[in-house]
TORKOL-4160 file (C-alpha; in steps of 0.2 Angstrom, whole numbers, padded with zeros to 4 digits, m for minus):
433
<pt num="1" X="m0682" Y="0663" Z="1124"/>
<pt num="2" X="m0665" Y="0654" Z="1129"/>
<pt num="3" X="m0654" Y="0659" Z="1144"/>
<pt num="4" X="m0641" Y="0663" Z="1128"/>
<pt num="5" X="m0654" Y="0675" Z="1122"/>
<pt num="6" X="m0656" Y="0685" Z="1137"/>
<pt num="7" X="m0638" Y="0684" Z="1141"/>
<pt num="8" X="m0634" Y="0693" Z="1124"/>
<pt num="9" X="m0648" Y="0705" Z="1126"/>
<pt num="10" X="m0639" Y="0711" Z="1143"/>
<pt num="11" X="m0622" Y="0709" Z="1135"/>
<pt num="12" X="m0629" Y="0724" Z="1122"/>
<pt num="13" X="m0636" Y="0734" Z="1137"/>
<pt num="14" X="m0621" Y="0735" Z="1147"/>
<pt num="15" X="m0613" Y="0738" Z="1130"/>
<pt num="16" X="m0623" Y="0756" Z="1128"/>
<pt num="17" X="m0618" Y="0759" Z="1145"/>
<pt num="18" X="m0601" Y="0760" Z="1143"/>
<pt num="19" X="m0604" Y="0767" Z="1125"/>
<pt num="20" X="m0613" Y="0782" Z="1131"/>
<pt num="21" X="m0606" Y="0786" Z="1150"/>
<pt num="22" X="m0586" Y="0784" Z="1138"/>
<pt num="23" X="m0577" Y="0803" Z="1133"/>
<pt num="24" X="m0578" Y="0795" Z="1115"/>
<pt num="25" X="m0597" Y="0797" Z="1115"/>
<pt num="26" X="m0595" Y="0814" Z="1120"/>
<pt num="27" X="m0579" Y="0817" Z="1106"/>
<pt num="28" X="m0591" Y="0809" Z="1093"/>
<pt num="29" X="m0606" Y="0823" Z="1098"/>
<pt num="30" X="m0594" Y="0838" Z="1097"/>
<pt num="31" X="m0586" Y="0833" Z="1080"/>
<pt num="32" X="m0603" Y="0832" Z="1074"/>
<pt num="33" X="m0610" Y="0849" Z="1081"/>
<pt num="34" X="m0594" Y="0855" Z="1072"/>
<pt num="35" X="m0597" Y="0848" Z="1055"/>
<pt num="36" X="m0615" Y="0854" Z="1056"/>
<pt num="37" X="m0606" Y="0871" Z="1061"/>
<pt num="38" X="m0595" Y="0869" Z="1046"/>
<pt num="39" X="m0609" Y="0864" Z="1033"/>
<pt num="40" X="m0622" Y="0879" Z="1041"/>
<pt num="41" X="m0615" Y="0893" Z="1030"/>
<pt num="42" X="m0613" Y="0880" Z="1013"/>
<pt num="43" X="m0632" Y="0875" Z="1016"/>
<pt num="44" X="m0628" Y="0862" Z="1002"/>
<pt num="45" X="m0649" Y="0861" Z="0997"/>
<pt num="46" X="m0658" Y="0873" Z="0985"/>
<pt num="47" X="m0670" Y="0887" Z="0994"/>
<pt num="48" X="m0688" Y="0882" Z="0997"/>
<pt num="49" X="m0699" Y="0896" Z="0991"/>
<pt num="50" X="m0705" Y="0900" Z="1010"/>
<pt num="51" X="m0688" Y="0907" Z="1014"/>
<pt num="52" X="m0690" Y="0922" Z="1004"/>
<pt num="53" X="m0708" Y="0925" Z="1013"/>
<pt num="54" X="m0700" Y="0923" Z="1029"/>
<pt num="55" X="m0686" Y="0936" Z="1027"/>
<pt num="56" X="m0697" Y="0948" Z="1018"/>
<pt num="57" X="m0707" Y="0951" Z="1031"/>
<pt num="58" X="m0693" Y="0952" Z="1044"/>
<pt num="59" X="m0685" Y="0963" Z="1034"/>
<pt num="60" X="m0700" Y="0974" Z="1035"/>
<pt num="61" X="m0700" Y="0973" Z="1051"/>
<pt num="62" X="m0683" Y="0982" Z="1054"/>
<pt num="63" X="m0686" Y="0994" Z="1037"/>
<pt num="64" X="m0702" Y="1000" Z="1039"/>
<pt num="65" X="m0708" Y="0995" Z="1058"/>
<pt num="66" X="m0723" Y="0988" Z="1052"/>
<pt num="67" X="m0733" Y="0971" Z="1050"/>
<pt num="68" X="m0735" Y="0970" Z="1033"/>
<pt num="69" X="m0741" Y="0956" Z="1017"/>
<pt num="70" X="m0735" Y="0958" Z="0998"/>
<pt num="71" X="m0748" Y="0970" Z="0995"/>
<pt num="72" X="m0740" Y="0980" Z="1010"/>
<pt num="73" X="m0756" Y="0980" Z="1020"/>
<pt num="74" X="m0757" Y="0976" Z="1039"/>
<pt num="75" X="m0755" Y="0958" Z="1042"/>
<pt num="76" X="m0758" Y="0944" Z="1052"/>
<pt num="77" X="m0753" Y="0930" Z="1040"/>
<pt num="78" X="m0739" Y="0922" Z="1046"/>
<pt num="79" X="m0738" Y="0921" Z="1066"/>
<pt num="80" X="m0725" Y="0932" Z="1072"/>
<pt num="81" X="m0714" Y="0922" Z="1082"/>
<pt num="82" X="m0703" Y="0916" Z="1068"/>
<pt num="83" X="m0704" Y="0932" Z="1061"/>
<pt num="84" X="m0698" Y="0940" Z="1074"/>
<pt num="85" X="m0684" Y="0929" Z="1079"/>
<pt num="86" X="m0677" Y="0930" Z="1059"/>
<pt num="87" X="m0677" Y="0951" Z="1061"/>
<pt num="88" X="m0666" Y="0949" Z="1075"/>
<pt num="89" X="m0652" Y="0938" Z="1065"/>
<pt num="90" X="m0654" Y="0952" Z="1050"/>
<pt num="91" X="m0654" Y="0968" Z="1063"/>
<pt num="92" X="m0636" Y="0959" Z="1069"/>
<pt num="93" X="m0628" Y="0953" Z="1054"/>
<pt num="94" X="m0633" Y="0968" Z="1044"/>
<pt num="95" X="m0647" Y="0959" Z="1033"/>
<pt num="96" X="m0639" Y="0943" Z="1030"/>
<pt num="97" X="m0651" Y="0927" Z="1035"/>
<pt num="98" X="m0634" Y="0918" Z="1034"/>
<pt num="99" X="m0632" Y="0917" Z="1054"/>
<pt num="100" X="m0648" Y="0907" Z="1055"/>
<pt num="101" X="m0640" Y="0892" Z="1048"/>
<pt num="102" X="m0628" Y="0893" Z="1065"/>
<pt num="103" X="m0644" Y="0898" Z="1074"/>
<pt num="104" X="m0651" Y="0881" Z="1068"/>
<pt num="105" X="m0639" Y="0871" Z="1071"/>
<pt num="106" X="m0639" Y="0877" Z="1089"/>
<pt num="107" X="m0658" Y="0876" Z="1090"/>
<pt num="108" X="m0654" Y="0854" Z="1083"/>
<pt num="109" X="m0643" Y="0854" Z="1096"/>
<pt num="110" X="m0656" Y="0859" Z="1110"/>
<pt num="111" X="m0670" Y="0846" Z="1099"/>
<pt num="112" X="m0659" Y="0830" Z="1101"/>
<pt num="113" X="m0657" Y="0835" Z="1121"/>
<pt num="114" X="m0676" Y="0839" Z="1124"/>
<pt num="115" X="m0679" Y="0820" Z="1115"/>
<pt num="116" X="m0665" Y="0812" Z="1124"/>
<pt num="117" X="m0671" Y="0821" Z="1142"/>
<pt num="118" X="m0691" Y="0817" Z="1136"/>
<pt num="119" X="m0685" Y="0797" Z="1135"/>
<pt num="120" X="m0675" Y="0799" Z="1151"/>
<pt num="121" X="m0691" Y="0806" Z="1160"/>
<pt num="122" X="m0703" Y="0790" Z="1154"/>
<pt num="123" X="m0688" Y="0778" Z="1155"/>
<pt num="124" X="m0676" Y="0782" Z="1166"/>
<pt num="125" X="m0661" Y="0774" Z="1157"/>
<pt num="126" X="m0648" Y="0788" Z="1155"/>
<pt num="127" X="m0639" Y="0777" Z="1141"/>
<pt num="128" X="m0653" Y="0774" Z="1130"/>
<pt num="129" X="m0658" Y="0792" Z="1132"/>
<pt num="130" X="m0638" Y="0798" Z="1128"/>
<pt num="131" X="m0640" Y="0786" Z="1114"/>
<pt num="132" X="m0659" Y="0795" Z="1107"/>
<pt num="133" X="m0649" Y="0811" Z="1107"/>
<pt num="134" X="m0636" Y="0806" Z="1095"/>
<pt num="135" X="m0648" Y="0800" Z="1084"/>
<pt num="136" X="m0658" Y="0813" Z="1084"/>
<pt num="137" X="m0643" Y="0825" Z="1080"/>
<pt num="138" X="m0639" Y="0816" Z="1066"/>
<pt num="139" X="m0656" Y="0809" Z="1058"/>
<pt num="140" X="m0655" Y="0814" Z="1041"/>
<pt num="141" X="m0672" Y="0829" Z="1039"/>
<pt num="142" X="m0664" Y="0838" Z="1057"/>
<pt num="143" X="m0648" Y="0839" Z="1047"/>
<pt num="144" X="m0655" Y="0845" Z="1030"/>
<pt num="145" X="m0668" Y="0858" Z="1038"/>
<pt num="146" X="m0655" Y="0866" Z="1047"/>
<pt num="147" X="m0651" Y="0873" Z="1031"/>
<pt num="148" X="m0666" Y="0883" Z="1028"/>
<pt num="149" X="m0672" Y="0900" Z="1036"/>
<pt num="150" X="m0688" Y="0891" Z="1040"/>
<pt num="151" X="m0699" Y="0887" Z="1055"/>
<pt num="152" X="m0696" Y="0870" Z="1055"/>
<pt num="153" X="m0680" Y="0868" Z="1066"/>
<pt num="154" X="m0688" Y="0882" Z="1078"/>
<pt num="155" X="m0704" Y="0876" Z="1080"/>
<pt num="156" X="m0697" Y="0856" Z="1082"/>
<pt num="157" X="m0686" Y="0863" Z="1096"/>
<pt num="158" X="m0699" Y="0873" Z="1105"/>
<pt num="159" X="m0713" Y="0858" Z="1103"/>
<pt num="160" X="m0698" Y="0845" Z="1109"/>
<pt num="161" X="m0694" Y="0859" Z="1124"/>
<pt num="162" X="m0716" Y="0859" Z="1128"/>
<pt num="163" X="m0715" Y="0839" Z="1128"/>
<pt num="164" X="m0701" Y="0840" Z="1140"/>
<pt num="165" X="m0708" Y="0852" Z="1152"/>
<pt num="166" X="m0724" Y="0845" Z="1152"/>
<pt num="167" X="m0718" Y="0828" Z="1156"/>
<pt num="168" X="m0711" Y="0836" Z="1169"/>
<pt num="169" X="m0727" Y="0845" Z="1176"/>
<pt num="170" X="m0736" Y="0830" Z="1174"/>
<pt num="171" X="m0723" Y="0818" Z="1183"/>
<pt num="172" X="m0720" Y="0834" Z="1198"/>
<pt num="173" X="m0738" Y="0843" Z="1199"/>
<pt num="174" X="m0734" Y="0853" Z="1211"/>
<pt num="175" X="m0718" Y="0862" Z="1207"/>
<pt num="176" X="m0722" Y="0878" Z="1200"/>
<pt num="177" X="m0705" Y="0881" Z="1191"/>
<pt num="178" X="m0714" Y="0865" Z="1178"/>
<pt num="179" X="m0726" Y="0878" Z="1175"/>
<pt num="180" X="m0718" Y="0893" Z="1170"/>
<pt num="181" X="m0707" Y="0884" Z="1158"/>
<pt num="182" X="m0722" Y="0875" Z="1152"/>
<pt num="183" X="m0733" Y="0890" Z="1149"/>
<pt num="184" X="m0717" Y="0897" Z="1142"/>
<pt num="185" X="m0712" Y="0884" Z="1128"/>
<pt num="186" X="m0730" Y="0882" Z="1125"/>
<pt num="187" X="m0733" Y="0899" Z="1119"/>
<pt num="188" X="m0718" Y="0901" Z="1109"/>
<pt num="189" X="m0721" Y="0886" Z="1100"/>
<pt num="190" X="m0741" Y="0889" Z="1094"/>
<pt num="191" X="m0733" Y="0906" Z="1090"/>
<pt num="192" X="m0721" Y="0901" Z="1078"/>
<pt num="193" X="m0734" Y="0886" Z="1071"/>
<pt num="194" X="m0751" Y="0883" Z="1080"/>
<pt num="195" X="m0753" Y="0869" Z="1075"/>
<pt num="196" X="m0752" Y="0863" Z="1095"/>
<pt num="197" X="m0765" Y="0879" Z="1101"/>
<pt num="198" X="m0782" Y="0868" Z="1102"/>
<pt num="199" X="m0772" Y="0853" Z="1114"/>
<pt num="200" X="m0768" Y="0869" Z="1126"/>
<pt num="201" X="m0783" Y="0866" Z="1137"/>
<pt num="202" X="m0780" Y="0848" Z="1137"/>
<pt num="203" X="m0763" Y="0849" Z="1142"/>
<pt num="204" X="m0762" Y="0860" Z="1154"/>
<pt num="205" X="m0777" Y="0849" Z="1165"/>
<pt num="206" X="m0770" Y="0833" Z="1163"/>
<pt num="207" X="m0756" Y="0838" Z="1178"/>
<pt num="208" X="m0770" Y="0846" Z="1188"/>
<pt num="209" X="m0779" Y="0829" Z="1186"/>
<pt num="210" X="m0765" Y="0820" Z="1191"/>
<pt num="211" X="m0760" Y="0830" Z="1206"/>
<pt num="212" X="m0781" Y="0832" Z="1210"/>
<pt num="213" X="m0781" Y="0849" Z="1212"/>
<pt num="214" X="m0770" Y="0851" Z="1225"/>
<pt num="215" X="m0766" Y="0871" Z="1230"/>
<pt num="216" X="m0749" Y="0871" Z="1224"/>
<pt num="217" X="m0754" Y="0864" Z="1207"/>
<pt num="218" X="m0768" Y="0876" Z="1204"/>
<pt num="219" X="m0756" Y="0889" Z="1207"/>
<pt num="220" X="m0743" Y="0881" Z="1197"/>
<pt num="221" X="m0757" Y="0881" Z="1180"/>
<pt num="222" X="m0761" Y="0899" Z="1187"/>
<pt num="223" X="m0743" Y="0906" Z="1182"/>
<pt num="224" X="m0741" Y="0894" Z="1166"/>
<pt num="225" X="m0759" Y="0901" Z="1161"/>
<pt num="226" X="m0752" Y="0919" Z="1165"/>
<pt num="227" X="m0735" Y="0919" Z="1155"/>
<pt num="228" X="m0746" Y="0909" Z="1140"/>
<pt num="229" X="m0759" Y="0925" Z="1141"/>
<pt num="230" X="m0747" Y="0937" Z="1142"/>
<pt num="231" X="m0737" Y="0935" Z="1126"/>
<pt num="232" X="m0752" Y="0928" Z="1118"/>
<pt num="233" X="m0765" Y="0941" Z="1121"/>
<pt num="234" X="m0754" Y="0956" Z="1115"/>
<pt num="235" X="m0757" Y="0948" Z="1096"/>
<pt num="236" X="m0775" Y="0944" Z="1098"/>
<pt num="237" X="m0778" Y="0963" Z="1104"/>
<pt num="238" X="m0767" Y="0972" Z="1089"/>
<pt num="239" X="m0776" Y="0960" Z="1077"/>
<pt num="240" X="m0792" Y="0965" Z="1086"/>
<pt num="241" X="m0787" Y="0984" Z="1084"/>
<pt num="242" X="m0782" Y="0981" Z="1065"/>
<pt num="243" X="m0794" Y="0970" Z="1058"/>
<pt num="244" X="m0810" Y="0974" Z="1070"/>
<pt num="245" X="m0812" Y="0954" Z="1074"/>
<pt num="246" X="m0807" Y="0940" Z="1085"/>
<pt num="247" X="m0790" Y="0934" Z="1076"/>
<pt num="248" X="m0784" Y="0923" Z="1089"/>
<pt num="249" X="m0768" Y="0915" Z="1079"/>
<pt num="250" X="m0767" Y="0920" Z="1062"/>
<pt num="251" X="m0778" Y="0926" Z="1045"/>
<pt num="252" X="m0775" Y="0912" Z="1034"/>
<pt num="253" X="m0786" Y="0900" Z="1042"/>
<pt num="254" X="m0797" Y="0901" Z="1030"/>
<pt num="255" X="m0788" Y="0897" Z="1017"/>
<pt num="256" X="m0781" Y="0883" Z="1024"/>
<pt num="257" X="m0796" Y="0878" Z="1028"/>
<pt num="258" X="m0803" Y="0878" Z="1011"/>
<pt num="259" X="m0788" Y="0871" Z="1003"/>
<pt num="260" X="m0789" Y="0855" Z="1015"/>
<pt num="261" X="m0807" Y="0853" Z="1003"/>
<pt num="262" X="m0798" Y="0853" Z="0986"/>
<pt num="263" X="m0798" Y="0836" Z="0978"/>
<pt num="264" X="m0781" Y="0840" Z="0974"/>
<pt num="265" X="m0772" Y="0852" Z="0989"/>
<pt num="266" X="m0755" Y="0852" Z="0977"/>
<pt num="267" X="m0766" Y="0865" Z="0967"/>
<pt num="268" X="m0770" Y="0876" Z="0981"/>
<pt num="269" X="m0761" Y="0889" Z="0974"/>
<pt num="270" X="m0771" Y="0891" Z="0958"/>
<pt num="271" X="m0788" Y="0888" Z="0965"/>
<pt num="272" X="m0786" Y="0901" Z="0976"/>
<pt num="273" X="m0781" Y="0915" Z="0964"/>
<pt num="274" X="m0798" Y="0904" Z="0954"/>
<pt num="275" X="m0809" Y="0909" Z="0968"/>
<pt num="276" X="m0801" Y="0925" Z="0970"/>
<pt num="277" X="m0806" Y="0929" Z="0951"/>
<pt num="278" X="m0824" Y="0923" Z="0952"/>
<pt num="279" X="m0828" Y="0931" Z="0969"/>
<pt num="280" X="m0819" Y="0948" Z="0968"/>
<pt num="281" X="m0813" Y="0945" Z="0986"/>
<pt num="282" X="m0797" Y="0946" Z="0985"/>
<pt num="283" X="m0780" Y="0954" Z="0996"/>
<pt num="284" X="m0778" Y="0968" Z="0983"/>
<pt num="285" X="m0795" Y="0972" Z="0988"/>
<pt num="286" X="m0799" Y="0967" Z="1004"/>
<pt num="287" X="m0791" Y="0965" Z="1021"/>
<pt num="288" X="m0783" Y="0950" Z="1026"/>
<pt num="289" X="m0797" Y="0945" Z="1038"/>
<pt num="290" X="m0812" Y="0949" Z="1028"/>
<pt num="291" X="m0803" Y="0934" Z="1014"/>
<pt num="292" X="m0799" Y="0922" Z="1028"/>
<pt num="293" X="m0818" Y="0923" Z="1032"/>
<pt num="294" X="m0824" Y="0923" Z="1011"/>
<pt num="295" X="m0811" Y="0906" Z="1011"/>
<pt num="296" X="m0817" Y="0899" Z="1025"/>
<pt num="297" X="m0837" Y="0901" Z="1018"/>
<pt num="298" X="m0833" Y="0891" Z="1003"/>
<pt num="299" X="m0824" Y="0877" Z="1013"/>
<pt num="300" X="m0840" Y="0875" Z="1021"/>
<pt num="301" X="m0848" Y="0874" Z="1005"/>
<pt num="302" X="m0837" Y="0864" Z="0997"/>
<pt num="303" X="m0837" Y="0850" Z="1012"/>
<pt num="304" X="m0858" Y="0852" Z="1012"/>
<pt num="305" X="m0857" Y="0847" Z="0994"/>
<pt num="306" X="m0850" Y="0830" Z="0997"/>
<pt num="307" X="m0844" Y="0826" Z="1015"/>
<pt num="308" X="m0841" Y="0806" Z="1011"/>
<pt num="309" X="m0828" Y="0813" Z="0998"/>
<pt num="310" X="m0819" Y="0825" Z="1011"/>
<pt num="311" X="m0818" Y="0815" Z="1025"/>
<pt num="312" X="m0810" Y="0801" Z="1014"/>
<pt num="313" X="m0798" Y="0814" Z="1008"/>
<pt num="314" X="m0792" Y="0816" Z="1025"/>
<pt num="315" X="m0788" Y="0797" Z="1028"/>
<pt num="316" X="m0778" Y="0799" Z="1013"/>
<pt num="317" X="m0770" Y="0813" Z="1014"/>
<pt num="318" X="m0765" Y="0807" Z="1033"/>
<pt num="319" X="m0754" Y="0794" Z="1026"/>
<pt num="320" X="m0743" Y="0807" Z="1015"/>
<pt num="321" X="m0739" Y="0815" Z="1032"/>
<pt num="322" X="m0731" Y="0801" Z="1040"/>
<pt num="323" X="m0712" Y="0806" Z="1045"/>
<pt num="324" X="m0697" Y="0805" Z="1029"/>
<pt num="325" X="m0681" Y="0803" Z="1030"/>
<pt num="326" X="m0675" Y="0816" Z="1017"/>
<pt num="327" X="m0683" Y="0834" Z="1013"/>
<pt num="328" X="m0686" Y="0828" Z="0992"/>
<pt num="329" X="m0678" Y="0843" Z="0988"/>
<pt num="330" X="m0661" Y="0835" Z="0981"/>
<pt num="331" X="m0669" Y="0822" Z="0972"/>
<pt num="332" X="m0687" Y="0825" Z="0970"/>
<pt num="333" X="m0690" Y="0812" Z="0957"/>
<pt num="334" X="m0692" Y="0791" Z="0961"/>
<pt num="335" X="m0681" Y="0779" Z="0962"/>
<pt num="336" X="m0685" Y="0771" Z="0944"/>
<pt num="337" X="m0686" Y="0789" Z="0936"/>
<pt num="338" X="m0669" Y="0790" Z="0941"/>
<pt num="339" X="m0662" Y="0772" Z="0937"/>
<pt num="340" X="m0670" Y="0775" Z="0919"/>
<pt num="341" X="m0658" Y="0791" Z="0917"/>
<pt num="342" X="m0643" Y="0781" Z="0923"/>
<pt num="343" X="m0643" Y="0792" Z="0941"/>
<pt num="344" X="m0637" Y="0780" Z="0950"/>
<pt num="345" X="m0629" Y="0791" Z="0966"/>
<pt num="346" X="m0648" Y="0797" Z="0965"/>
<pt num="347" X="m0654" Y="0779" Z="0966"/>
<pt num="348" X="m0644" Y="0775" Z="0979"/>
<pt num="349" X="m0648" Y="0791" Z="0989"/>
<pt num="350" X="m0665" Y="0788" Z="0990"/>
<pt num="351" X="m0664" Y="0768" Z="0991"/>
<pt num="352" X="m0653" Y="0771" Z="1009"/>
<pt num="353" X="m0665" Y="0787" Z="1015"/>
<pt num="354" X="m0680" Y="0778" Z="1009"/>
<pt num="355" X="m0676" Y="0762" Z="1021"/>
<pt num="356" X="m0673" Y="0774" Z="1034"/>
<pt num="357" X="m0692" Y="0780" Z="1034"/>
<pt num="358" X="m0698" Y="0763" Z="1034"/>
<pt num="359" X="m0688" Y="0756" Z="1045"/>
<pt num="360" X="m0694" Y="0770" Z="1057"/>
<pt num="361" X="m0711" Y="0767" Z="1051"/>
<pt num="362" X="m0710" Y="0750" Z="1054"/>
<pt num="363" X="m0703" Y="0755" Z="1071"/>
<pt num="364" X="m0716" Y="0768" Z="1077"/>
<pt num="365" X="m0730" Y="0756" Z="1072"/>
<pt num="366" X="m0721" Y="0743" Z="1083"/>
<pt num="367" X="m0720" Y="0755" Z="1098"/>
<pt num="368" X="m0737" Y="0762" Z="1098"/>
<pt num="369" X="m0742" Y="0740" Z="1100"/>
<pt num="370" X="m0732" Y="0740" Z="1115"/>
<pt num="371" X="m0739" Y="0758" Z="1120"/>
<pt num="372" X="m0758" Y="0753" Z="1122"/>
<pt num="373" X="m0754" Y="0745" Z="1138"/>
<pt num="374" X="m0744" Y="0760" Z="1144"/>
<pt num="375" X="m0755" Y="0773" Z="1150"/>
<pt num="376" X="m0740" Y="0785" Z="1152"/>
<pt num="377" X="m0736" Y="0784" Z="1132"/>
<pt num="378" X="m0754" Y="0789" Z="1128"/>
<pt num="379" X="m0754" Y="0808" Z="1127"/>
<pt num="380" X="m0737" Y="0805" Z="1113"/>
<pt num="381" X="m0748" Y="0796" Z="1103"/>
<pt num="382" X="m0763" Y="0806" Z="1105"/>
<pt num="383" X="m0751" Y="0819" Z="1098"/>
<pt num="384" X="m0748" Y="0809" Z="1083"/>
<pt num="385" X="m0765" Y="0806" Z="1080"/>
<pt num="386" X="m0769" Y="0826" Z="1081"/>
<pt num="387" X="m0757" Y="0832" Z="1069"/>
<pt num="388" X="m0757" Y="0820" Z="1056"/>
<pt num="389" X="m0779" Y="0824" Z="1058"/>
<pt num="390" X="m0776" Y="0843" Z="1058"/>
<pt num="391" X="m0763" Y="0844" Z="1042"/>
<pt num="392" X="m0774" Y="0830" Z="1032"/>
<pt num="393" X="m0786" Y="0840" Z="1032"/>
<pt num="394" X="m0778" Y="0857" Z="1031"/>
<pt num="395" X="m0763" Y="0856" Z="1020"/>
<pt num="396" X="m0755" Y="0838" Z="1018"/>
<pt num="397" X="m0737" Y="0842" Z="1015"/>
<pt num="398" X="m0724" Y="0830" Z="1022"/>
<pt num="399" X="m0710" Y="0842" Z="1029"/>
<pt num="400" X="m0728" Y="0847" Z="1042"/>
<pt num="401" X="m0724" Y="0830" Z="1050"/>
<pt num="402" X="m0705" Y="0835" Z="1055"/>
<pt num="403" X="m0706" Y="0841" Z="1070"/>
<pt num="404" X="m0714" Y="0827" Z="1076"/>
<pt num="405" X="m0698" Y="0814" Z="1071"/>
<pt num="406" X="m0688" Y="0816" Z="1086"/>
<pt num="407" X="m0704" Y="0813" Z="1097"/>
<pt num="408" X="m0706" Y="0798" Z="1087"/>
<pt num="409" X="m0687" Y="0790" Z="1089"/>
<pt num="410" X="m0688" Y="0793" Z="1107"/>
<pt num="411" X="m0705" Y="0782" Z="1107"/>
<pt num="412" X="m0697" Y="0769" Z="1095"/>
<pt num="413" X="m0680" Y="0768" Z="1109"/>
<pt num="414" X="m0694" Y="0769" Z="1123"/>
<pt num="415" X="m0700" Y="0753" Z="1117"/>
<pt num="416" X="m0683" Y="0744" Z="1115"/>
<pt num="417" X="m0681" Y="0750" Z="1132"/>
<pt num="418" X="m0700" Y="0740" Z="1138"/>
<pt num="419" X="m0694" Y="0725" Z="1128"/>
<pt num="420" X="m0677" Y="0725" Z="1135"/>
<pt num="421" X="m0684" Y="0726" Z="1154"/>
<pt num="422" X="m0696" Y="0713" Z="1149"/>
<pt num="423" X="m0680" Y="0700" Z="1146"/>
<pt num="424" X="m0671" Y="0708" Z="1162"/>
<pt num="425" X="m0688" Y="0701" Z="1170"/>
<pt num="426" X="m0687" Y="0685" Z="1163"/>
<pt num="427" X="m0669" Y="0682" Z="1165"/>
<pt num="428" X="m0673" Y="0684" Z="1183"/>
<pt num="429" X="m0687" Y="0671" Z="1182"/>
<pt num="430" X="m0675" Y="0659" Z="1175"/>
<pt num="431" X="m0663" Y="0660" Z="1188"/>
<pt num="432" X="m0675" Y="0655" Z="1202"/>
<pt num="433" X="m0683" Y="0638" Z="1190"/>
């Protein structure tokens, strides 16, 4: 590298500085919180089928005060936190959904800050960080989700607000404030998804650890494991009461868990309604729990029956998980379907989207290089390793790995920011040869 190299590079750097700390970076984030404001009530995509499932049961929720599945018996299928949060937005509009479209764009602002605050805390650089919200903000899937009443913005912003906090605990141990917003935001996010329920333990000892068990930090994990327990434990105890068993998150673990042993999980939905037929257990006859536990009997069976084959599965199925840049729901087709029929704004659509996952791919593969000799980056990628392990081998759907993409920018800009203070270091080299 030439002295012109590394002048350039700090030429770019004090270029984001006066970028991010100028009123036009902050005119520029407002116009586009008001556009997404605008857009919110057009929601220009089509519905996904899960919104109906969603407001159903909130709608039940504030009709008949009751829990409830298609076949109106008690549930435990869905985890309540985004059910609850969905009846809320009916019981004030009147029983229009439509105010959640504003409620996600508000939720996609508080995503792009966690990511931008989560880089700040493992960087320090202010700009950079300024600069990873923006992105965020505007980053094609947090755009297009916040058109649909699903869990995806709410559970993004609740895992981006865990991330923060915990990076807070883990860097200031011993202030118990970190705690209660980290047994806070960890809660509300495994009660909305739980896909980050079994990493609870994990992350909750690797502060203690740090701080070796000082008083303060024992106390500190003693009131984030209290407000965890007490918004959690109230649902293990109804479903106890309802379904006479231990349902510590929800009743449709075992079908997941068997359709993550299909040789094709796309036709999940016809080879449960198969087994359904053939076993006579079914949710027209049976309670929610007692299917969960038949489903998750015939996994087993099905994994014992060729284990090579499933685990394979799973490594394949892992790499359809890996983050996109566009929903698939305008143009769900390929590029060369569409060139063949002449679409060509399709084409183009796709061709620009498309670049823009690989050249975060490319990016994130780059980053987790630089990471391996970062200790401090090693719980985000440990993250990155457990989702794309848990959804490969439950249900492999690529909108599963969204709220992992901010987590994933701020990693891609933390490594710019290594290899940017790895030429300041140089240049300081050069000056004394």
């Amino acid at each position: 590298m030439t002295l012109t190299d590394v002048k350039t590079s700090t030429n770019c750097a004090s270029w984001l500085d006066r970028f991010t700390s100028n009123r036009t970076f902050y005119w520029i984030f407002a116009v586009l919180i008001v556009i997404k404001l605008a857009l919110a009530p057009i929601h220009p995509e089509p519905a996904a089928p899960d919104e109906g499932t969603y407001i159903t049961v909130a709608q039940r929720l504030l009709d008949q005060h009751v829990y409830t599945n298609a076949y109106n018996q008690p549930s435990a299928g869905i985890m309540p936190g985004y059910p609850l949060m969905m009846a809320a937005v009916l019981a004030v509009s009147g029983g229009s959904a439509m105010p959640m479209y504003f409620v996600n764009v508000l939720l996609s602002i508080a995503i792009a800050w966690a990511a931008g605050a989560l880089l700040f805390l493992l960087t320090g650089n202010r700009s950079l960080s300024r600069l990873c919200a923006l992105l965020v903000f505007v980053f094609p899937p947090v755009v297009t989700y916040a058109w649909h009443p699903l869990t995806e913005i709410p559970y993004t912003a609740a895992l981006m607000m865990l991330l923060v906090f915990w990076e807070r605990t883990r860097q200031q141990p011993l202030v118990i404030s970190n705690w209660l917003f980290l047994g806070l935001f960890t809660v509300t996010s495994f009660m909305i998804r739980p896909v980050m329920f079994l990493l609870t333990p994990v992350y909750f000892a690797w502060p203690l650890i740090v701080a070796r068990f000082q008083w303060r930090s024992i106390a500190g994990a003693a009131v984030g494991t209290a407000v965890v327990l007490a918004l959690w434990l109230p649902w293990v105890y109804r479903n106890y009461k309802i379904f006479g068993g231990f349902v510590p998150l929800a009743t449709t673990s075992g079908q997941a868990f068997f359709t993550g042993t299909l040789t094709d999980w796309e036709k999940w939905s016809e080879e449960q309604t198969a087994e359904m037929e053939r076993s006579g257990v079914s949710l027209a006859t049976h309670n929610e729990f007692e299917v969960s536990k038949h489903f998750a009997a015939v996994a087993k069976q099905n994994i014992a029956r060729d284990r090579a084959a499933y685990f394979t599965r799973i490594v394949k199925n892992s790499w359809k998980l890996w983050p996109t840049a566009y929903s698939g729901r305008y143009y769900p087709k390929g590029v060369r379907t569409y060139a063949r029929e002449g679409n060509w704004p399709a084409v183009a659509v796709k061709t620009v989207l498309g670049g823009i996952n690989l050249a975060m791919l490319a990016g994130l593969a780059c980053a987790m290089m630089i990471f391996l000799g970062q200790p401090k980056w090693w719980p985000y990628v440990l993250i990155i390793v457990y989702f794309h392990v848990m959804h490969a081998a439950i249900m492999p759907m690529p909108r599963y790995s969204f709220p992992l993409t901010p987590m994933i920018l701020a990693m891609i800009l933390g490594a710019v920011d290594q290899i940017r203070g790895s030429r300041g270091c140089l240049l300081g080299k050069l000056r004394h040869v």
